[in-house]
Each structure stands twice: as structure tokens, then as C-alpha cells.
C-alpha positions as CSV (number, residue, x, y, z in Angstrom):
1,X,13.7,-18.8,-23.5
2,X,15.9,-18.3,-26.5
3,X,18.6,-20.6,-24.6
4,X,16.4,-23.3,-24.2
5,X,14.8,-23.1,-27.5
6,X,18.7,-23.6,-29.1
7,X,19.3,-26.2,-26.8
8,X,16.3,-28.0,-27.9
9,X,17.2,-27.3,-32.1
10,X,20.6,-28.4,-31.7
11,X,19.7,-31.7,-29.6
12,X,17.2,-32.4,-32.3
13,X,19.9,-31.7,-35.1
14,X,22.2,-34.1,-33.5
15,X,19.6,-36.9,-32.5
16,X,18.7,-36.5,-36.5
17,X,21.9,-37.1,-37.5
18,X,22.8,-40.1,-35.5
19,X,19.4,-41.6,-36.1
20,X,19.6,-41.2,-40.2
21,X,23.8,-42.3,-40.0
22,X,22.4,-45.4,-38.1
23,X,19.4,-46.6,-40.3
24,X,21.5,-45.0,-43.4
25,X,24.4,-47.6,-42.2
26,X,21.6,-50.2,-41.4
27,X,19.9,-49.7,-44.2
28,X,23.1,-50.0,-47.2
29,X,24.8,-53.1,-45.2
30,X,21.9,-55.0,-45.6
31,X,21.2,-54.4,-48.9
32,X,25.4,-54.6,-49.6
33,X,25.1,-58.3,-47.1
34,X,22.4,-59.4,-49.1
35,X,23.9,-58.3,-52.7
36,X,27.0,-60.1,-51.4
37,X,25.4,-62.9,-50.8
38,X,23.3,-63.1,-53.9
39,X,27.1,-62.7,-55.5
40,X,28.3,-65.6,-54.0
41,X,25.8,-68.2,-55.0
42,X,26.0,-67.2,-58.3
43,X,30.2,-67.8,-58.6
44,X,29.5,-70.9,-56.4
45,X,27.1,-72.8,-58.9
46,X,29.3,-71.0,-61.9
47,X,32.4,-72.6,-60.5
48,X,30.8,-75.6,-59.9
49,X,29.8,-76.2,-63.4
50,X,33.6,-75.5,-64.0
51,X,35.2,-77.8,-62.1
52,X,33.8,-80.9,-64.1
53,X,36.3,-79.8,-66.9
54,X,38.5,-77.6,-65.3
55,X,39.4,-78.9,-62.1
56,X,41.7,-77.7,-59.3
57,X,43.6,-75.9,-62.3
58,X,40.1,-73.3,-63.3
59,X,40.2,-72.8,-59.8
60,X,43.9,-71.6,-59.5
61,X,43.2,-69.9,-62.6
62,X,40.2,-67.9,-61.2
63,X,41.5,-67.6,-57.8
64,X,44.9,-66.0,-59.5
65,X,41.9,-63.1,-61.4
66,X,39.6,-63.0,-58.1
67,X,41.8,-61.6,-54.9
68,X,38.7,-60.9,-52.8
69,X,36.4,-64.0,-52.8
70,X,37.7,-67.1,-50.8
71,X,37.8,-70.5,-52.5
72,X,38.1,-73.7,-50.8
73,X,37.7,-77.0,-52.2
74,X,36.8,-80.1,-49.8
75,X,37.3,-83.6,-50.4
76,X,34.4,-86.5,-48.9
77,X,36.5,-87.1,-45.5
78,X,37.3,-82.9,-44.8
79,X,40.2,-82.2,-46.2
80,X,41.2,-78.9,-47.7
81,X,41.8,-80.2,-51.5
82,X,42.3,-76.0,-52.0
83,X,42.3,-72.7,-50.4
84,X,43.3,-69.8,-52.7
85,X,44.1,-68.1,-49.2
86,X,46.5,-70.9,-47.9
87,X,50.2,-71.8,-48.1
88,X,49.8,-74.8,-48.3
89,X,46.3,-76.6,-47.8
90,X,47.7,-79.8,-45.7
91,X,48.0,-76.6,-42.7
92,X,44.7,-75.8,-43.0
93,X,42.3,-78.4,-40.4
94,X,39.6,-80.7,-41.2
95,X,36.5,-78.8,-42.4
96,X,34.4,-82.0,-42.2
97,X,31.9,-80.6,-39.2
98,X,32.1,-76.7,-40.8
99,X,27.9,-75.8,-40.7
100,X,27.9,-74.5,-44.5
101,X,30.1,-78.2,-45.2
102,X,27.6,-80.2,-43.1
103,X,24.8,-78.5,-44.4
104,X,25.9,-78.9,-48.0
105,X,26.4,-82.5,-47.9
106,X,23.1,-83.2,-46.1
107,X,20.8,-80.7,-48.5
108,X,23.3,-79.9,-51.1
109,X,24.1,-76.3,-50.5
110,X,24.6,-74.4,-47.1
111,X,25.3,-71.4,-45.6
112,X,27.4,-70.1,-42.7
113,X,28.1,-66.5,-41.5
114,X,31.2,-66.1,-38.8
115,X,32.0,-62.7,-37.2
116,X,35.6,-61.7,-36.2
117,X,35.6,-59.8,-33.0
118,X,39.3,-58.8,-33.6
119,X,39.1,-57.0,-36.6
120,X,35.0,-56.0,-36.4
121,X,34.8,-57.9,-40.2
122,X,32.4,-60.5,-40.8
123,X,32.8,-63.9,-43.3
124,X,30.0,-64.9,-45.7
125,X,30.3,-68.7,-46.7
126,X,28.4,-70.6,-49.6
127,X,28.9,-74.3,-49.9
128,X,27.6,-76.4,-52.9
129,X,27.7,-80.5,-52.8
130,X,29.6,-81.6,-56.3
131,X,29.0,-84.6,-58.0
132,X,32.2,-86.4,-57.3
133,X,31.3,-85.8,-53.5
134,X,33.5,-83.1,-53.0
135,X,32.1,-79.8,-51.3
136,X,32.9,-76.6,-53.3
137,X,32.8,-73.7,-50.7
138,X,33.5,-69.7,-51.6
139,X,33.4,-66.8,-49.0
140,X,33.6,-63.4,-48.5
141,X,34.4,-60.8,-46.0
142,X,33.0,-57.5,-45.6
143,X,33.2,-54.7,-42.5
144,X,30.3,-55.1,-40.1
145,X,27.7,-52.4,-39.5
146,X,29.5,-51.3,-36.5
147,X,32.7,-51.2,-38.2
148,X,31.5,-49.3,-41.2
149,X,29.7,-46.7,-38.9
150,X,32.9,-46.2,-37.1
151,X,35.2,-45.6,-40.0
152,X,32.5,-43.4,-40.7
153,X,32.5,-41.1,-37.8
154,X,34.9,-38.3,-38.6
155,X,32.8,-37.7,-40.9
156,X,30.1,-37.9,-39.0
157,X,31.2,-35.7,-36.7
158,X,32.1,-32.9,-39.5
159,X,29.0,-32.8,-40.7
160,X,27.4,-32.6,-37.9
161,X,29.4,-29.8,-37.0
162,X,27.9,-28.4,-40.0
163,X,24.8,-28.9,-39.6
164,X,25.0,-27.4,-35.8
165,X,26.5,-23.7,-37.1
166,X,23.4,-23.9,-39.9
167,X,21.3,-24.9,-36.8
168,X,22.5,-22.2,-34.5
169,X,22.2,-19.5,-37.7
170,X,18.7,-20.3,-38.6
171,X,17.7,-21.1,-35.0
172,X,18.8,-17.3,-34.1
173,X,17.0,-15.8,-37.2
174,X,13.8,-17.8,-36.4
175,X,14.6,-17.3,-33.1
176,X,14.3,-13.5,-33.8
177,X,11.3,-13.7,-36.3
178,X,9.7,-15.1,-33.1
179,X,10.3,-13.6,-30.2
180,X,10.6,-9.6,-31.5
181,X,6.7,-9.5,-32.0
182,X,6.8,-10.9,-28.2
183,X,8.9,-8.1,-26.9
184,X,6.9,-5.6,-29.2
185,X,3.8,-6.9,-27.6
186,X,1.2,-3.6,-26.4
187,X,-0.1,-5.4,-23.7
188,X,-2.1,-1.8,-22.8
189,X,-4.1,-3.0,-25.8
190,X,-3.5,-6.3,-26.3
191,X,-6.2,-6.6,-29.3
192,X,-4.6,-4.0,-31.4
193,X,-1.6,-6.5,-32.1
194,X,-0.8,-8.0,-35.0
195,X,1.1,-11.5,-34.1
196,X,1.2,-14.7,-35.7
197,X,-2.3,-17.0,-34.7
198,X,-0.7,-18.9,-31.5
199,X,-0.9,-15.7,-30.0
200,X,-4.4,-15.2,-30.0
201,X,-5.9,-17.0,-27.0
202,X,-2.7,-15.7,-24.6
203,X,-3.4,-12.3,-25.9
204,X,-7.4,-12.3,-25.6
205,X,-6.4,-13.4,-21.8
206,X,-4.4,-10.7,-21.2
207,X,-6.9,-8.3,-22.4
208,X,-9.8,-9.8,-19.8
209,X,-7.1,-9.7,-17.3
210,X,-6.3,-5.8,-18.1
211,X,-9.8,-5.1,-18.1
212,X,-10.4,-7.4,-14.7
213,X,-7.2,-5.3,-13.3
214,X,-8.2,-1.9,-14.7
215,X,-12.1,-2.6,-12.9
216,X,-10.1,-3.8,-9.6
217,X,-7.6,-0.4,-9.6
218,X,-10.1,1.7,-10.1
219,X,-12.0,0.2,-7.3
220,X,-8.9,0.2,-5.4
221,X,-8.5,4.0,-6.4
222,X,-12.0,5.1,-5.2
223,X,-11.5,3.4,-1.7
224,X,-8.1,5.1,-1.3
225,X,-9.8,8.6,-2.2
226,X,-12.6,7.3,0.0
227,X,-10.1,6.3,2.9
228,X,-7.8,9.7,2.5
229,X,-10.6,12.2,2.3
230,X,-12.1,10.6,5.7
231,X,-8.8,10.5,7.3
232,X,-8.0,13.9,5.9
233,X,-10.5,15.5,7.4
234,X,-11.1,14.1,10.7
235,X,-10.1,16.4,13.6
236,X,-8.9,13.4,15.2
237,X,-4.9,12.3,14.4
238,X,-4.4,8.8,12.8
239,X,-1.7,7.1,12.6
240,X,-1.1,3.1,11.1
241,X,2.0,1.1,11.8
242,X,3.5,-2.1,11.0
243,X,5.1,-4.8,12.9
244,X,7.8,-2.9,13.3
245,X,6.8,0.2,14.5
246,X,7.4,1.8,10.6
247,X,4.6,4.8,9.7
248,X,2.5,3.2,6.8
249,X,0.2,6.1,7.0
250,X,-0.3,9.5,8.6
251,X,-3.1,12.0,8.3
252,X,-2.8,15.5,8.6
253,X,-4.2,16.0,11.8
254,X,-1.4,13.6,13.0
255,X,1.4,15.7,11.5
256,X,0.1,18.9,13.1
257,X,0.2,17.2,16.2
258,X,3.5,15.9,15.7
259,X,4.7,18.6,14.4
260,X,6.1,17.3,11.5
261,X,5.9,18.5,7.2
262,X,4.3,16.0,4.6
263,X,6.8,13.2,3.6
264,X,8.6,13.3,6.7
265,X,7.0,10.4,8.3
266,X,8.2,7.9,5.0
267,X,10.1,5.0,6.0
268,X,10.3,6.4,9.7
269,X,10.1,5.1,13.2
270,X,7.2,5.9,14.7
271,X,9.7,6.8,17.9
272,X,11.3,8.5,15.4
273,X,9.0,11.0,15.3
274,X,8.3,11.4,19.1
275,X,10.3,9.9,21.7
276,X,7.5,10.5,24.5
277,X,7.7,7.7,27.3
278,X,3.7,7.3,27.1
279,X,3.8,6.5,23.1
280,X,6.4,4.5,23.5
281,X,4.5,2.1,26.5
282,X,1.1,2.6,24.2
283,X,2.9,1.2,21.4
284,X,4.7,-1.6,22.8
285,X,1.7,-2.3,24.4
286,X,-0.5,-2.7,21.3
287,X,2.0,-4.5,19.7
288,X,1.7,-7.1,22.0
289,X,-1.7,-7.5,20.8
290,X,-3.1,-5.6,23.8
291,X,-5.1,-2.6,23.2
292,X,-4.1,0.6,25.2
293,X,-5.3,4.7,25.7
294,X,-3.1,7.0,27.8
295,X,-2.4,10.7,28.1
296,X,-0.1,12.5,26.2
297,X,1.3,16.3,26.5
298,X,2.6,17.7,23.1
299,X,3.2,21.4,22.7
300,X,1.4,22.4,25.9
301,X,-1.6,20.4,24.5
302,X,-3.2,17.1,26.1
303,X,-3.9,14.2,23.5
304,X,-5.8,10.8,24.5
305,X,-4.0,8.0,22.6
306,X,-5.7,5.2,21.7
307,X,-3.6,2.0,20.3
308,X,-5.8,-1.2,18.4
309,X,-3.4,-3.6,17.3
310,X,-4.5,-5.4,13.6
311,X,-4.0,-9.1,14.1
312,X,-4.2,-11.0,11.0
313,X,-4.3,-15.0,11.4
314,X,-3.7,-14.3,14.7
315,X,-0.6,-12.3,14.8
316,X,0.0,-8.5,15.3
317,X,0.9,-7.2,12.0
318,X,0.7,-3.6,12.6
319,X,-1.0,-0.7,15.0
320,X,-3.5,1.7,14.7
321,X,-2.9,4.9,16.9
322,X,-5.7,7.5,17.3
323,X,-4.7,10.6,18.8
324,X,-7.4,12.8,20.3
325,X,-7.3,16.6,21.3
326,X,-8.9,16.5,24.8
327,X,-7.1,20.0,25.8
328,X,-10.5,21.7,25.5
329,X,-12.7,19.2,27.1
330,X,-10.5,19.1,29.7
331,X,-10.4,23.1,30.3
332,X,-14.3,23.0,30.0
333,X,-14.5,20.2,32.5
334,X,-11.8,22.7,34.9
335,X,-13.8,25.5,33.9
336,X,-17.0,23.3,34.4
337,X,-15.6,22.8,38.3
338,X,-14.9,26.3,38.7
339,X,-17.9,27.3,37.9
340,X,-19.5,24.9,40.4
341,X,-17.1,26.8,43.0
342,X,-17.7,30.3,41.9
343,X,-21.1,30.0,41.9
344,X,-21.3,28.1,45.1
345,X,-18.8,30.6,46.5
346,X,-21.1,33.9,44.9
347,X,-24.7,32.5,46.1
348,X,-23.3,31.9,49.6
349,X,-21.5,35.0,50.0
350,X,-25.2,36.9,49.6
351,X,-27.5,34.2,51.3
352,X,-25.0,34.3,54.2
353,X,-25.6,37.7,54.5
354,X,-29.1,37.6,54.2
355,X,-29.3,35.0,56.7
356,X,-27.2,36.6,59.2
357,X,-29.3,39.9,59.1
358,X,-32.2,38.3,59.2
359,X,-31.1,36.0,62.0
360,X,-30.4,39.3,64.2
361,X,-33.7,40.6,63.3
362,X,-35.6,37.6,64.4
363,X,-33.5,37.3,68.0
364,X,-34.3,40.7,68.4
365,X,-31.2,42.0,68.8
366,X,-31.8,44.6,66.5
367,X,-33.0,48.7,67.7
368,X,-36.2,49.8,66.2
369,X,-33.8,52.7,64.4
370,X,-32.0,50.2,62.7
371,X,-34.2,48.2,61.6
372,X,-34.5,50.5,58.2
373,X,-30.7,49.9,57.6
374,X,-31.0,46.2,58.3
375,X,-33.8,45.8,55.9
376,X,-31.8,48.0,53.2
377,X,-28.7,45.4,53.5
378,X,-31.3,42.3,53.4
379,X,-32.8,44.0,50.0
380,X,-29.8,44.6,48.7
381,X,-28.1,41.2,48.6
382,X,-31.6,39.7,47.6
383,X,-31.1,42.0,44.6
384,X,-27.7,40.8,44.2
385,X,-28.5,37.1,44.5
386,X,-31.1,37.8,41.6
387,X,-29.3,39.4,39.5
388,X,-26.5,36.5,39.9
389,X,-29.4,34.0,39.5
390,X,-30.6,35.4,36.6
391,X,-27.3,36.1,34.7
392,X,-26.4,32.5,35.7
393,X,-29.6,31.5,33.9
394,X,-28.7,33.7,30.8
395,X,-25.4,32.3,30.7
396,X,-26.7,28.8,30.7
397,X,-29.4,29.9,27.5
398,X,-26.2,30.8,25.4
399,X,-24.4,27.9,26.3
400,X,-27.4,25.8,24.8
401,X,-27.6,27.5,21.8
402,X,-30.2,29.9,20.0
403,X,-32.9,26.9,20.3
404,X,-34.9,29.0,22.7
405,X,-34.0,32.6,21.3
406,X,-36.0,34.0,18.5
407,X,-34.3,35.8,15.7
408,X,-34.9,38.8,13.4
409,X,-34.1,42.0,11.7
410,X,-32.4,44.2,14.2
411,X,-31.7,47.5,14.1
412,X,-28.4,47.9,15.7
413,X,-27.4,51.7,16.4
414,X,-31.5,52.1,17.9
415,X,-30.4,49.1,20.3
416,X,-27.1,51.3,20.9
417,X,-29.0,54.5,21.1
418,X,-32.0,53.0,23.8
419,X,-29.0,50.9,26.2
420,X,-26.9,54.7,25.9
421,X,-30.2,56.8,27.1
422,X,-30.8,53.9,29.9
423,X,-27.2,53.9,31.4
424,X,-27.2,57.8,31.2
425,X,-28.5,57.9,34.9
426,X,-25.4,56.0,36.0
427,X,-23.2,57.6,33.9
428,X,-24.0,60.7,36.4
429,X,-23.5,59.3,39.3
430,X,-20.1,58.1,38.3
431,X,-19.4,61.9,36.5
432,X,-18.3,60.0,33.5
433,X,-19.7,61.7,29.8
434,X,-21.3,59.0,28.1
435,X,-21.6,59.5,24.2
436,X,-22.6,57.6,21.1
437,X,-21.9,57.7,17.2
438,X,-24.0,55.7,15.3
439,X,-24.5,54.7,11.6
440,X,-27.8,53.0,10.0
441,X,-26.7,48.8,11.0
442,X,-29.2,46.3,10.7
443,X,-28.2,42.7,11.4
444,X,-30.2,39.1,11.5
445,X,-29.8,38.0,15.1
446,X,-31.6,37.7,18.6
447,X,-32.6,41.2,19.5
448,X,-32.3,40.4,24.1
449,X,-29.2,38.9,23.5
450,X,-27.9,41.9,21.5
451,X,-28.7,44.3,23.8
452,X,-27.6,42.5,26.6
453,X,-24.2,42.4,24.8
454,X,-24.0,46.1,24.2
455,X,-25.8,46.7,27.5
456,X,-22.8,44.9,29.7
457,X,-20.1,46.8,27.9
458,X,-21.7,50.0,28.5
459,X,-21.8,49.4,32.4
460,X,-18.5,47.9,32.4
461,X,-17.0,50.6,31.2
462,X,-18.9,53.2,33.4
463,X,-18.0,51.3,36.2
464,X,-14.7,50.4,35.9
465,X,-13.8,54.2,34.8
466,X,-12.5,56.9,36.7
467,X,-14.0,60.2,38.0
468,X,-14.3,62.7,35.1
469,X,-13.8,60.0,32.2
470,X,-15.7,59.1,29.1
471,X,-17.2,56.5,27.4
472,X,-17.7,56.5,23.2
473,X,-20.5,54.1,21.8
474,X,-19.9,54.0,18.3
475,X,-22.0,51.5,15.8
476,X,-20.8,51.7,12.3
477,X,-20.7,49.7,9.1
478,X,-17.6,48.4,7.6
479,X,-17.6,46.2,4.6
480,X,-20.0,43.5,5.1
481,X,-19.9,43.5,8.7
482,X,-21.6,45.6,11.8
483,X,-18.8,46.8,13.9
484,X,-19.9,48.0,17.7
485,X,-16.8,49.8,19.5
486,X,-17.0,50.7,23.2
487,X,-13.8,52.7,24.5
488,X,-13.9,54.2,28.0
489,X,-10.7,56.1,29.7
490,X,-11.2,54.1,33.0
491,X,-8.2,51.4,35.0
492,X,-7.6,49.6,31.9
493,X,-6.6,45.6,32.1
494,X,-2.8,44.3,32.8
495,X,-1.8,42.8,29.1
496,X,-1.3,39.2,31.1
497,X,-5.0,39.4,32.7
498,X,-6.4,40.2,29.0
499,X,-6.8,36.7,27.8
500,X,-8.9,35.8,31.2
501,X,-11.1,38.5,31.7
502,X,-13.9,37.0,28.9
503,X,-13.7,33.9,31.3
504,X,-16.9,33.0,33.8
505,X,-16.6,35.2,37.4
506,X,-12.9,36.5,36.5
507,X,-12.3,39.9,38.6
508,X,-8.9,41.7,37.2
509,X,-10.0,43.9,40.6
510,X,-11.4,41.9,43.2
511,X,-11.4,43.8,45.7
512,X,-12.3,47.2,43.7
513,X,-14.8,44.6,42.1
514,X,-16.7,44.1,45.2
515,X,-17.4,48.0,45.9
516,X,-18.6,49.0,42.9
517,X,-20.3,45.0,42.8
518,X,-21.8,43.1,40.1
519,X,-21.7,39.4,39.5
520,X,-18.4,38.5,37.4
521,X,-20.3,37.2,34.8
522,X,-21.1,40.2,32.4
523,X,-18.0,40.0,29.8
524,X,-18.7,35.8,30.1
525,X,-22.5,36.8,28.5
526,X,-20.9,39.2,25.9
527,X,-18.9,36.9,24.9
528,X,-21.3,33.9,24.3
529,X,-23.5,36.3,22.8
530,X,-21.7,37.4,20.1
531,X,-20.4,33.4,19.9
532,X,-24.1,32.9,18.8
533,X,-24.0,35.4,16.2
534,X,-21.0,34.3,14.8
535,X,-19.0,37.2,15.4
536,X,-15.7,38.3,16.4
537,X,-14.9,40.4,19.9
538,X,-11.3,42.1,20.5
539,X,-9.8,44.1,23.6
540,X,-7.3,46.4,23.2
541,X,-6.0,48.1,26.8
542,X,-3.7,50.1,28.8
543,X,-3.4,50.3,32.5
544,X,-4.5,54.2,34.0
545,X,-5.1,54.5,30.3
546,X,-8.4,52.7,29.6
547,X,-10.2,49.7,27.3
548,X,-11.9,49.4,24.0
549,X,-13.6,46.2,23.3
550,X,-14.4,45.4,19.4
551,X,-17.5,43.6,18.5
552,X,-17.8,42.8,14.7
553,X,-21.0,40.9,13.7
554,X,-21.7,39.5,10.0
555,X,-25.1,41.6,8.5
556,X,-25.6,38.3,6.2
557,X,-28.3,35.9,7.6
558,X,-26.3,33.6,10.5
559,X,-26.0,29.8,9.6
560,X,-28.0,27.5,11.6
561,X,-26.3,26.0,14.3
């Protein structure tokens, strides 16, 4: 701006100059032509007054004083009489058809004005008519307006060279005085400036424009917060790419999955970050403007990747890649099948039986004396099949939730103390010394489910012990939580079978399962149960050394579900 506003002062300087030499120059040549003129007439009609007494001799005379004006005297046919600028007036031609000459003789005086191209001078001529006839003419010659303004020009030039480093010296100081409140400007508070008047309207714009911008980023703002705190919290991974393929945005689910710390997705490939064949077909797929979902294995984990291109004027300008954990749905579903098979497998194993005796029965094949037996081994495996049925059932109830269990205050070592004095019996007949330590517990929770928890760890453990073993019950309180330890000195559990044996119809034993019998499903219950009093359960086992299982439940009131 400062360039263009010198240009602009310095154009304007020299346009002033030229235009004030010109009408300057216009101006004084007319009024010197004119004054010239005037001149001339007045010597003419003086000289002709003259030449009544004085003749050609006044005019020598005065022609010998004046050097500038031209005197030429004409007789009646044309001829030069005298020429105060001639050798010798017979050289000179006729003058009889000269304008001022002709005009003279026909109206008494005339005028004439001739320029000389040659020297850029111009000749002023006056004619008066005498009274003898003869034609008395004077002239003068004088620089023409062009002429004059050329001689003029150096100096023209010099001064205008002057004028030009004023210009530029008071162009940069108001220059200065101008723009410094500009760059000083607080456009943050654009009202709070004190500038010169012209500034008012641009700076009353800016402030409704600040304010219009200030409304719009905060806006902005709150949708960003809005957009990151969904993202941020979704238990689904996000991911949003451009054209390219380049990570515009990442939640933190997605760097989990990806494995990767914050900030090192910015200005990154997305196959940058995983060079998995799938991803990369997802992605070129949804580029296309196709959308596409396909299975991915990170980390041992499955993912369902979902890709929904973002066309905009109908072209792909970016991707949006949802990455969803399906590992557990798709153990439940594999857990879901076989459980189908287990319990398929576990109802036919009993019902065949069953059938089978009962089949020999009804052909008769059977002796009176063994009927009893027969009957025993039919009663048996229809106690079996109800147990199974029923803990089947139970299992099902926890898996639904507590909508159908009622809860309350529950005394937990009196639950302890009435499962220990039921299980004694068995204890007995497996010599094993059953014992219990208890401390005053009360928790919140579903008293049938409770004892069914403590109930199934109890038997487990007298089961699975070993001739002449023990079992400890102990229910104590530690902290803010109810913590039920059962630890019995029976086979103990491989470390690798650990994680599985809280899993539906897992046997560590098969086949030392099946003699002392049961349905698979007891540690499957204890588990849910305590899952539905928010607790925590723990193993910790040796095998030929025994197990202890943990069970820590919160005494505080359990959220609703």
C-alpha cells in the first residue's frame, strides 16, 4: 500500500507540474502576444503621423534606435520603398497581395500573423494605409508557446525534481502518520481504538465480525467437546480418513486397538499404522465409494471393520472406519454351541440309560432278584438328569440377571455356618474334616444364590479331596468387603486348566469326574453368582497339594443392573 500510495503522490506532483508550466506558458504568451500587439499599433499610427514630415529619413532614424521591430514601407504598386531588415529593398519581392497589405489598402489597417516552422518563432504584422497611398507596415517576432516551453524545460525538469524528493519526504511522513495507527490497530477490541474518523465504519465491522466469529468458535468449540467426548468414550474404535488414506482423527479406543500412544497417528498413513491385508481391501474398498465390513485379528483379538466412505458433491473425500470388538460375542456364540453340545451330550448320557434299563425291564429280560438293582440304576440317573435340569435352569436365572431374584440383608457366616452343618454328612463319608471360621458379615444380595455359591464350593472341595484331607470355611470381614475363603488339601488344578475350570461343563478329571458324578456346572453357577453381586472370585492351586478359591463381595448396597 505504501508503494502505491507514492506512486499515486508522485504522478500527481508531476501531472501538476506539467499542467501549471503549460497554462503558466499559455497563460503569459497570450497576454505577452496581445501586449505585443497592442505595442505595435501604437508605433504604427505614431510613425505614421511621422512620416508626413519626416519621411524615409525618421524612419532610418528610428529604425537605427529600434533593432527589434521590423519596418517596411510600401509604395501603391508593392514595392518595398524600405525595410530596416534589408540590404537593399529592390531584393526584397512585391508585397502587393501580403494579407496585412491587402487588408490595409481595402479597410485602412490590417493584420497578419506568419509562423516559422524552422526556427519555432512567430511574426506579428501591423499595416496602416498613408495618405500619399503608400502602406506603412511594422512587425515583430517573438518565440511561440512551444518554443518558450521548451527553452523552458531544464528547468522544468529541475524543479520537478524538486518537487518529487519534497513529495517522496512528506509522502513517507504522511505515509507514516497514516498507516502506524493501521498496524497498531487491536482488532481483539476494535472499539477501544483511537484512529482518525475514516476508520470508524471498517472498525465497527470488524467488531460485528469478531463478535459473529467469537459466537461461531464457540459453537464450533462445544460441537468438538461434543464430538470428542462421544468418540472418547465409545467402546467402539473410530477412525476418519481423507482421500488419501491420511488419519484426520482417532479415538482412543482405536489407538488401543492399534496399539499405538497419542500423537502417533498425526500426519500418518492409515497403512502406516497396520499393514493388515483385510484393512487394506476395506479401505480401498471404501474409497472407491463402496462401503465394506470384514474381519480383522489384532493381538489375538477379532475386530468387525466397518468402512462408510464421505462423498461430498459426489466424490469420496475421506473414510470412516469403525472397528468393533466381536472377540467376546464370538466366544459366547462358541461357548453358546458348546453348551448346546454339552448339554445335549449330558441329558443323553442319563436318558439313554434310563431308557436302556427300562427297555430290559419291559422285555422281560430282567430276573425278579434284579429287579431292585435295576430300579436303583433307573432312580439314580433320573436324579442325575434333575439335578442337571435344574442347575441348567439356575444357570440360565443368573445369566438373565437378578430380575427374578429377590434381594436383602444377608447374614453371611449363618449361610456358611447352615451349608457347613448340611455337607457334614458327606464330609464323612469321604473321611475328610470339614471346619469353619466365621466373623459377623452381613451383605445386600440374593440369599438362594448365596448359598448356592458357598454351597458348590463346599462340595467341590469334599469331593474332589483325598482320603484323610480337610476343608477350611472361613467368612471374614476385610475393609469394606465380605471375603469367603474355601481351601481344601484335595488333587488341586494344573496351572493351564485354571483359567477353564469357571467355564460351563469343564471337567479338569473326566474320568475321576464321572465316579464321584455331578453335572460340570457347579463352579459355572458360582461364578455367575457372585457376577450378580458384583464381586470378585480367585483360585489359587497346586497339583497333590490342593485349591482355595476367594470370593470377595462389596457389604455396600449393589447397583442396579
Amino acid at each position: 500500500m505504501k508503494k502505491r500510495i507514492f506512486r499515486s503522490m508522485c504522478l500527481l506532483a508531476i501531472f501538476t507540474i506539467l499542467m501549471t508550466t503549460l497554462v503558466q506558458g499559455i497563460f503569459f504568451s497570450s497576454e505577452m502576444y496581445e501586449d505585443m500587439k497592442q505595442q505595435l499599433r501604437s508605433e504604427a499610427v505614431c510613425l505614421a503621423e511621422a512620416m508626413d514630415t519626416g519621411g524615409i529619413p525618421y524612419l532610418q532614424r528610428v529604425s537605427a534606435a529600434n533593432k527589434i521591430t521590423r519596418i517596411t514601407l510600401i509604395s501603391e504598386n508593392g514595392t518595398v520603398l524600405f525595410d530596416n531588415t534589408a540590404a537593399q529593398e529592390q531584393q526584397l519581392e512585391n508585397h502587393q497581395e501580403r494579407p496585412e497589405v491587402v487588408a490595409a489598402r481595402r479597410y485602412g489597417s490590417g493584420e497578419a500573423v506568419r509562423d516559422s516552422a524552422t526556427i519555432g518563432q512567430q511574426t506579428f504584422y501591423y499595416a496602416l494605409l498613408l495618405d500619399n497611398g503608400q502602406v506603412l507596415r511594422v512587425a515583430h517576432t517573438m518565440d511561440s508557446l512551444w518554443h518558450n516551453i521548451l527553452n523552458t524545460l531544464p528547468y522544468v525538469i529541475l524543479f520537478a525534481g524538486v518537487v518529487l524528493l519534497m513529495t517522496l519526504f512528506l509522502v513517507r511522513r504522511q505515509i507514516q502518520r497514516i498507516v502506524v495507527p493501521i498496524n497498531t490497530l487491536d482488532l481483539e477490541n476494535p472499539m477501544q481504538n483511537e484512529v482518525y474518523d475514516e476508520l470508524s465504519p471498517l472498525l465497527l465491522r470488524i467488531a460485528r465480525q469478531n463478535t459473529l466469529i467469537h459466537n461461531q468458535m464457540e459453537e464450533l468449540a462445544e460441537r468438538q467437546q461434543e464430538f470428542a467426548t462421544l468418540t472418547e468414550n465409545m467402546n467402539e474404535g473410530l477412525v476418519i480418513i481423507n482421500a488419501q488414506g491420511y488419519i484426520l482423527s482417532i479415538n482412543k479406543r482405536a489407538l488401543q486397538i492399534f496399539g499405538l500412544r497419542e500423537g502417533d497417528y498425526l500426519e500418518r498413513h492409515v497403512l502406516e499404522v497396520n499393514r493388515n491385508l483385510q484393512l487394506k481391501q476395506t479401505i480401498e474398498t471404501g474409497l472407491k465409494g463402496q462401503e465394506a465390513e470384514m474381519q480383522l485379528e489384532l493381538e489375538g483379538r477379532n475386530y468387525q471393520i466397518m468402512s462408510n466412505p464421505i462423498e461430498i458433491s459426489g466424490q469420496v473425500q475421506g473414510l470412516v472406519l469403525l472397528l468393533l470388538d466381536v472377540t467376546e460375542k464370538q466366544q459366547q456364540e462358541q461357548m453358546r454351541r458348546e453348551f448346546t453340545a454339552n448339554v445335549s451330550h449330558e441329558l443323553r448320557t442319563p436318558l439313554t440309560a434310563i431308557s436302556g434299563y427300562a427297555e430290559i425291564m419291559a422285555g422281560g429280560l430282567v430276573k425278579p432278584e434284579d429287579m431292585k438293582p435295576f430300579a436303583e440304576k433307573i432312580y439314580q440317573e433320573a436324579n442325575r438328569l434333575i439335578a442337571l435340569i435344574a442347575d441348567i435352569i439356575q444357570l440360565s436365572r443368573l445369566d438373565e440377571g437378578n430380575a427374578q431374584f429377590t434381594q436383602e440383608e444377608v447374614a453371611l457366616h449363618t449361610l456358611a455356618e447352615e451349608v457347613v452343618q448340611r455337607l457334614q454328612p458327606l464330609a464323612e463319608q469321604k473321611t475328610v474334616t470339614l471346619s469353619l471360621y466365621t466373623e459377623p458379615v452381613t451383605v445386600y444380595g440374593i440369599r438362594q444364590v448365596l448359598q448356592e455359591v458357598i454351597y458348590n464350593l463346599c462340595e467341590n472341595a469334599i469331593k474332589y479331596n483325598t482320603a484323610e484331607g480337610t476343608v477350611k470355611v472361613s467368612v471374614v470381614q476385610i475393609e469394606q468387603q465380605a471375603v469367603l475363603k474355601v481351601a481344601d488339601t484335595g488333587i488341586g488344578i494344573a496351572a493351564e486348566e485354571q483359567p477353564r475350570v469357571f467355564e460351563r461343563f469343564y471337567r479338569v478329571d473326566k474320568s475321576h469326574s464321572r465316579i464321584i458324578g455331578g453335572t460340570g456346572l457347579g463352579l459355572s453357577i458360582v461364578k455367575h453368582g457372585v457376577q450378580l453381586h458384583h464381586g470378585e472370585i480367585s483360585m489359587e492351586s497346586q497339583v497333590g497339594r490342593g485349591t482355595t478359591i476367594t470370593v470377595r463381595l462389596p457389604l455396600q448396597e449393589p447397583h442396579d443392573r
